[in-house]
C-alpha positions as CSV (number, residue, x, y, z in Angstrom):
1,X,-3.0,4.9,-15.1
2,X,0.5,5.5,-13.9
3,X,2.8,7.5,-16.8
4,X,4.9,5.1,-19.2
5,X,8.2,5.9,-17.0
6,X,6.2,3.9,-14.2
7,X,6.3,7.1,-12.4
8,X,3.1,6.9,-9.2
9,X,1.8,10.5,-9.8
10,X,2.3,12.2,-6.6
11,X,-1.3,12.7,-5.8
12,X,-1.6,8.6,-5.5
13,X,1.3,8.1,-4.0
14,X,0.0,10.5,-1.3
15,X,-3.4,8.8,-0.5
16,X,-1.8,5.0,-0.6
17,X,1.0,6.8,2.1
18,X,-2.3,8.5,3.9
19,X,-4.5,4.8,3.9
20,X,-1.0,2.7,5.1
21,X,-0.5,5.8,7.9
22,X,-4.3,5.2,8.9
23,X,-3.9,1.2,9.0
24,X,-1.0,1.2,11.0
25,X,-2.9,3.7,14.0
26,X,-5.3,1.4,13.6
27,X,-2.9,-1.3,14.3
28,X,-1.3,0.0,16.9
29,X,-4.4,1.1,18.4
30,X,-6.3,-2.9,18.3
31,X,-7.5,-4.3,21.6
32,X,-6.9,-7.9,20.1
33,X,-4.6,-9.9,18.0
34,X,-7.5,-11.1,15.7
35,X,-8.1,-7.3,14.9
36,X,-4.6,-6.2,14.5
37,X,-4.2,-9.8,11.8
38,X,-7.1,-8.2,9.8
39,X,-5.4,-4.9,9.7
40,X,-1.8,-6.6,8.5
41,X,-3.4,-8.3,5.9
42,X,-5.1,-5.3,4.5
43,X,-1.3,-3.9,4.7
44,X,-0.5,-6.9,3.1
45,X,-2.1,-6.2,0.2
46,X,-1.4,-2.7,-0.7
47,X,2.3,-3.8,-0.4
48,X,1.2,-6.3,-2.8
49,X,-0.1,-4.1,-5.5
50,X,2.7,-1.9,-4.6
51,X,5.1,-4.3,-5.9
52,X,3.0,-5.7,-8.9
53,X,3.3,-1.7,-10.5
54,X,7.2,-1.6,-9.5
55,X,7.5,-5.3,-11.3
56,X,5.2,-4.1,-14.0
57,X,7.2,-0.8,-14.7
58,X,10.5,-2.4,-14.5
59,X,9.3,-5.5,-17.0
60,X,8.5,-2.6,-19.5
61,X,11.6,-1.6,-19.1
């Protein structure tokens, strides 16, 4: 659980950066535009629960 300022501790900030550096080698690495969809949408969503903690910390604002 991120601290009550909404601070990510650096550690997890660290391995989301690591798996979104991974993802987008694998991206730009895919023989086909049906692989490289799948790999945007599994961007997708870590951008999405990205955002839901900033919204999160900034409603407890």
């Amino acid at each position: 659980m991120p601290p009550a300022n909404g601070d990510v501790p650096e550690d997890a900030a660290r391995t989301v950066d690591d798996e979104v550096r991974q993802l987008y080698e694998r991206y730009q690495a895919a023989e086909s535009d049906a692989e490289r969809r799948e790999i945007a949408l599994e961007m997708g969503k870590i951008d999405g629960h990205r955002h839901a903690k900033i919204y999160a910390a900034l409603k407890d604002e």
